[in-house]
N, C-alpha and C positions, 0 to 999 in steps of 0.2 A: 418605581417599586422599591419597598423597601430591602436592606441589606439582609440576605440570608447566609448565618455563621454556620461554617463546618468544620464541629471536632473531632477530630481526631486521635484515636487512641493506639496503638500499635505492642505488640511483646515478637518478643526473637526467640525463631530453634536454629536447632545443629541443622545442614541440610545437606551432610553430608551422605545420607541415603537416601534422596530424593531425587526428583527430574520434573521439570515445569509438565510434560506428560502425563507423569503417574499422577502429579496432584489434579490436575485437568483431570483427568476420567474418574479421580477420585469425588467429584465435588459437581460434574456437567448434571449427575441426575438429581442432584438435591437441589444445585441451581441451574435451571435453565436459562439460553441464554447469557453464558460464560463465556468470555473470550478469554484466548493466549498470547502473548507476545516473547519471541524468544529474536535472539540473536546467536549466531554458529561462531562468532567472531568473538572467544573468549581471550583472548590472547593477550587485550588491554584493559584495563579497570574502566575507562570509560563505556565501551560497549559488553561489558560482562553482566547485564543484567534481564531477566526473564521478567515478567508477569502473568500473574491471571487474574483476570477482574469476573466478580460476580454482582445478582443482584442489584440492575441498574436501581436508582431514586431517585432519576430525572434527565430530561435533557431533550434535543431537538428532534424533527425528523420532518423532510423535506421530501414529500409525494407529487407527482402532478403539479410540480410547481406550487402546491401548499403548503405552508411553514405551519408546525404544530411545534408547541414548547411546553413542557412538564415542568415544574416545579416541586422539587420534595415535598413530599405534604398533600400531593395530587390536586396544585392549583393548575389551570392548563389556560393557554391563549392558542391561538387560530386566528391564520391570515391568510387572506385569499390570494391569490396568483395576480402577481399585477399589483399590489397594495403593500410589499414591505421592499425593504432595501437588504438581503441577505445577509451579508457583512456589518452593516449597524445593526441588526438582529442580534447577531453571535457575539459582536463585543458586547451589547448591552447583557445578555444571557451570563456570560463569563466574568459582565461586573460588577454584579450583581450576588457575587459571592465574597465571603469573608471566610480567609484558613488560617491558621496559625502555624508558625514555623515553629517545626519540632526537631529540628536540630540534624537531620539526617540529608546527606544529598543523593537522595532514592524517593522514585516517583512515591506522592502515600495519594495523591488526589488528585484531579483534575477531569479532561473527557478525552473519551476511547471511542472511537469511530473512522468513520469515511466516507467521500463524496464520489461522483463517479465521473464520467468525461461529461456527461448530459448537465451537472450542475455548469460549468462554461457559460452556460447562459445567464449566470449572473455573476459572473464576473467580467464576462463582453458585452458586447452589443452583438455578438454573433446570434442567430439563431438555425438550430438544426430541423434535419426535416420530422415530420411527426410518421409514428408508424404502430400501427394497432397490436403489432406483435408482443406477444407477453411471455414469452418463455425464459426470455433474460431481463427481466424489469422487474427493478426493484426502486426502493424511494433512491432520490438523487443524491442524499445526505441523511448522514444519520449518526447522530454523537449523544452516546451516555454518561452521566456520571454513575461510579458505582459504591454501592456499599463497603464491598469489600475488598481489596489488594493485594495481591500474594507476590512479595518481588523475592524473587531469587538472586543472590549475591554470589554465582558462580566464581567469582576470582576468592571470596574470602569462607567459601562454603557455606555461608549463612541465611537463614530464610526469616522477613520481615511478615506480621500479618497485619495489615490496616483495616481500622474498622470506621469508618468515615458514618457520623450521626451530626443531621441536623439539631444547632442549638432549639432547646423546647420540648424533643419529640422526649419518649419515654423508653424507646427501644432495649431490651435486653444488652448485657454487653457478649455479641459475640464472638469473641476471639479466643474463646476455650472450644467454643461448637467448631470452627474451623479449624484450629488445632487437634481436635479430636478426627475429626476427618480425615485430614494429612497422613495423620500417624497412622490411619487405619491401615493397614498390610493387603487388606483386598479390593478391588475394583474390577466392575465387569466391563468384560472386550466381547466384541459382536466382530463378525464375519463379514468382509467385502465381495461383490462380485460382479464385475461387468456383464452387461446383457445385451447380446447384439453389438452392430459391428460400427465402428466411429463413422461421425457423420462431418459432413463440412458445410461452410455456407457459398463454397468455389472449388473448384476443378482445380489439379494444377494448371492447367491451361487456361481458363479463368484469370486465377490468379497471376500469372506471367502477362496475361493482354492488359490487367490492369496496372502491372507494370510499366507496359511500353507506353499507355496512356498518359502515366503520371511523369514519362520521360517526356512525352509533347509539351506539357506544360512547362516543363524546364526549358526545355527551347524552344518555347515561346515567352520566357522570363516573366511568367505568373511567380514559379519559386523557384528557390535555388535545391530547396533538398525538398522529400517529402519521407512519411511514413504510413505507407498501406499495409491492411493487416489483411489474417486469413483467422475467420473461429472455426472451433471444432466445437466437438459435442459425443459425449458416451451416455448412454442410459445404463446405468446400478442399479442393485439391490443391497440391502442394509448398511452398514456404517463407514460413512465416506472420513470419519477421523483417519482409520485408517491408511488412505491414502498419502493423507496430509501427513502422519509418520514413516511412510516410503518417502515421500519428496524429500521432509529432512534430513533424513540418510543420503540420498542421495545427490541432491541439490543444495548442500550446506552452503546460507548466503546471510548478510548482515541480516536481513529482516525475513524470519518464519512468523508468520501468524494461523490463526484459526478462530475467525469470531461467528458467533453461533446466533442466528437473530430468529431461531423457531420454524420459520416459514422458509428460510433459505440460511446459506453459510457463504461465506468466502476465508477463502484460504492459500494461502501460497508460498514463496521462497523467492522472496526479490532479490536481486543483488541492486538494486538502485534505488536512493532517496530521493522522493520527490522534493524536498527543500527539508530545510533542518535549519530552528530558529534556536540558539541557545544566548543568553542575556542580550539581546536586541542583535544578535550576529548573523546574520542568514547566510548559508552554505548552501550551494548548488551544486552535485557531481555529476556532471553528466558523461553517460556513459555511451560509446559510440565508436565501433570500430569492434567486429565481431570476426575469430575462425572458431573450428573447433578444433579440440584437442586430439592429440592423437592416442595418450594412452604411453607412452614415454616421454621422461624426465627431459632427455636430451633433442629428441624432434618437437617437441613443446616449446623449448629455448629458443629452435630454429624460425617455428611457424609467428613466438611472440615478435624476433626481429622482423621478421618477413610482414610481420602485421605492421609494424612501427614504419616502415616505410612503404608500404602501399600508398600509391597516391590518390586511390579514389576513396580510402576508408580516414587518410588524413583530412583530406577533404572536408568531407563529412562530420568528424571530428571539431578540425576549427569553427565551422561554421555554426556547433553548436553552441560550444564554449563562448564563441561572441554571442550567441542568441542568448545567454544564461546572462552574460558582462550586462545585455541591453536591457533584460528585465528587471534584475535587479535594480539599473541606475536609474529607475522610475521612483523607485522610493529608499535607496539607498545612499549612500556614501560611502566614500575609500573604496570602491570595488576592483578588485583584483584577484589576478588570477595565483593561487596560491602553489597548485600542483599543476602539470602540464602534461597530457599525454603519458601517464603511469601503467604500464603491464599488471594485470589483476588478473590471476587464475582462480578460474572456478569449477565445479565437479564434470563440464562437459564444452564449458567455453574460454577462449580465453576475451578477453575486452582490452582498451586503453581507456582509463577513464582519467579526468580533471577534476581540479577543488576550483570554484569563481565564489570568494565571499564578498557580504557590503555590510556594514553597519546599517541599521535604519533610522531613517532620520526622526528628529524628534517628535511626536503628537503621532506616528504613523503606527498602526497596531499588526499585529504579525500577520494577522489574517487577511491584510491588504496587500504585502508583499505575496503571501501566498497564491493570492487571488492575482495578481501580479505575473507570475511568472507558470500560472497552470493554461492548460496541460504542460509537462517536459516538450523542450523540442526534441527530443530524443523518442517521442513517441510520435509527433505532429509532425515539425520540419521548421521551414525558414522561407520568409516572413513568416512567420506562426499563424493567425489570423487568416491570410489567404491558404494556407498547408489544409487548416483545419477545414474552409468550406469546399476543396475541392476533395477531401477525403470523405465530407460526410454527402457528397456529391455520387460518388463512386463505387462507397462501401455499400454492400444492401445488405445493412444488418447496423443496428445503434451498437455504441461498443459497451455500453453499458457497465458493469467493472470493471473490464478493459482499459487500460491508460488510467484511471482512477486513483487516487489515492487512499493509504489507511492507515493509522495510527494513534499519536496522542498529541492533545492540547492542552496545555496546561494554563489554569487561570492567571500565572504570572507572563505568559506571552510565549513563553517556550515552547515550540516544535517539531517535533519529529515525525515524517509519513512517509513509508517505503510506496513507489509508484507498483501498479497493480500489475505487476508483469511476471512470468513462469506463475499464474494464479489459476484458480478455482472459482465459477462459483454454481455451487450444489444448489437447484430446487427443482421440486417435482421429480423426486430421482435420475434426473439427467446432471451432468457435468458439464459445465463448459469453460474453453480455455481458448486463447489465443495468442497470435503472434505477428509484427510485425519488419518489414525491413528498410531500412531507410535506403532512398534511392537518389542519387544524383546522377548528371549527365550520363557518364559514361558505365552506368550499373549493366550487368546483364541480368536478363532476367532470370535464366536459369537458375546463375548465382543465388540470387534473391528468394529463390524459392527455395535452395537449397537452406539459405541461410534462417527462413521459417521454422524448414524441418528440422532443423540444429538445434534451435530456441525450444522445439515442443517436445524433444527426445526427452529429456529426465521429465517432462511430466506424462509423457506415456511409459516409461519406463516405473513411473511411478503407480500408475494405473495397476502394470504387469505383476507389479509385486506386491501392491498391498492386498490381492486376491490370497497371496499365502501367510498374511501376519495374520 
């Protein structure tokens, strides 16, 4: 296929009266189909930056094991299940473009999306069981390019607008129509309300017996750790954004999104990066090792030491952080572990979490590292491979968003995707959310369940209060 050029044109405001929300609800009814990306972690120039993209013009999406690919211009190919190779799909897709550098180091173009745990299948040889269920099914994969770009430069108060046109096409120049938007002072808000009373896919007691099961396995050295989840589920009435601006109040975490795809949404407040590619560099943090907070400064102090030396959550800890060292070294070099076991507070937990970087090696493209090293063992477990068929052995429900990734890919190789965890995803006016706990030998299951209910509090907390915005 021939090379397809995108230009780029971009103008700067003040954006010292704005919030990546007010523009979002400023712009979701004129473009449907708008995603958000923010970060709560303003504190350093390199994570100080928001987005909202509109107006996709192209890109993949991955159903039923079919590969569907757009092309600006509405040229489309189709491939049947069993007939493409998924990852030379996507680099061929991504190389197939030509941008030009406009001199700014802020996202102006690239693709906006997410895969979910069910893609795994093409990047193992694993395969999962099949289930007619549709209440949480959505495609596997799904990445757009868009028109439009809205970065917010929270550290320097300033707001970028991109307006990303294919060389050829004739398109209007819009970046006064979406500056006029921005600037507009009103935007409507709609009403949240939960209906009926949370549902689950397990019993606490459920939940615990699958616990003690996933301990047999360990001593019977199938694995050394694992990760069972429990879903929940609320049915709503009108506007689930809402929500999603309770969570970030409450659950302030490097990755907030909100991406809108018509038929359903997902959304959520990760504190965890599923990998992070930045000039061929791959970062893994994986996070592992959970209390909750108490709610003072100086018991929080006590509970972080108290965590740093638990032996069952260090445990669990190492074992990842080598699992992260192992993926990586499949298509990496220099891998090493950069941080080790670090205290991170968050609005309801605290964690230890680690940095494991590698270089990649030459001819290898990000998306094979990624493919590489997904799911997180911090969602799956150790060996990974055997974690993940005795969990989808055991779980009766696909995790579907769950464990998944979301974020950005950029056509230079560059990376970034928060794992789908304290997440959302809205369809058919139902909510669903999940949580898991890792477990080794000596877990109890109590623990474990309690440690569930920990993970789901600020997103039920979340529920409770967006009923009053």
């Amino acid at each position: 296929m021939k090379k397809i050029k995108i230009n780029t044109k971009y103008t700067k405001l003040l954006a010292d009266t704005t919030t990546p929300v007010s523009i979002y609800l400023r712009l979701r009814d004129v473009f449907p189909n708008s995603l958000l990306l923010e970060s709560s972690d303003y504190h350093s120039r390199e994570n100080s930056m928001s987005y909202v993209c509109c107006e996709p013009i192209g890109g993949l999406s991955l159903t039923d094991g079919e590969l569907a690919i757009s092309y600006p211009g509405h040229q489309k190919e189709t491939y049947k299940k069993g007939e493409f190779d998924l990852l030379e799909q996507l680099d061929n897709f991504l190389a197939t473009f030509e941008t030009e550098q406009i001199g700014l180091k802020i996202i102006s173009n690239g693709l906006f999306g997410y895969f979910t745990h069910e893609a795994v299948e093409h990047f193992e040889t694993i395969k999962l069981k099949v289930s007619d269920k549709t209440e949480r099914k959505i495609p596997e994969m799904q990445y757009h390019i868009y028109r439009y770009i809205i970065a917010i430069d929270h550290f320097k108060n300033e707001l970028y607008i991109f307006d990303n046109q294919v060389d050829g096409t004739d398109k209007e120049d819009g970046l006064e129509k979406i500056a006029y938007l921005i600037k507009n002072k009103n935007f409507p808000e709609y009403h949240f309300q939960t209906q009926g009373d949370e549902q689950s896919n397990l019993t606490n007691e459920g939940f615990m017996a699958i616990v003690e099961k996933m301990k047999q396995h360990i001593y019977r050295g199938d694995v050394f750790q694992i990760v069972p989840s429990r879903a929940f589920s609320q049915q709503f009435s009108g506007d689930e954004f809402n929500v999603y601006r309770a969570l970030r109040s409450i659950n302030p975490s490097p990755y907030l999104f909100y991406f809108d795809y018509g038929d359903f949404r997902i959304f959520g407040s990760s504190p965890e990066a599923q990998i992070t590619v930045k000039n061929r560099v791959a970062s893994i943090f994986p996070i592992a090792g959970t209390f909750k907070r108490s709610g003072d400064d100086e018991k929080d102090a006590e509970i972080a030491r108290a965590l740093e030396a638990d032996p069952k959550e260090s445990a669990e800890h190492v074992m990842l952080v080598d699992l992260a060292r192992n993926d990586l070294s499949r298509h990496c070099t220099q891998v090493e572990v950069k941080a080790f076991k670090e205290v991170q507070y968050y609005s309801h937990l605290i964690h230890l979490v680690s940095h494991v970087s590698g270089v990649l090696k030459p001819g290898v493209s990000s998306f094979k590292v990624v493919a590489d090293t997904y799911p997180a063992g911090t969602l799956s477990g150790a060996p990974k491979f055997r974690a993940m068929e005795i969990i989808d052995e055991n779980e009766n429900i696909k995790r579907s968003f769950y464990s998944g990734a979301i974020g950005y890919l950029g056509f230079n190789g560059d990376f970034n995707h928060a794992i789908m965890i304290r997440s959302f995803l809205s369809k058919n006016n139902t909510l669903h959310y999940q949580a898991g706990a890792g477990i080794v030998a000596d877990s109890i299951a109590e623990s474990e369940l309690k440690e569930v209910d920990n993970k789901i509090a600020a997103l039920r907390k979340a529920l409770e209060m967006a009923q009053d915005i």
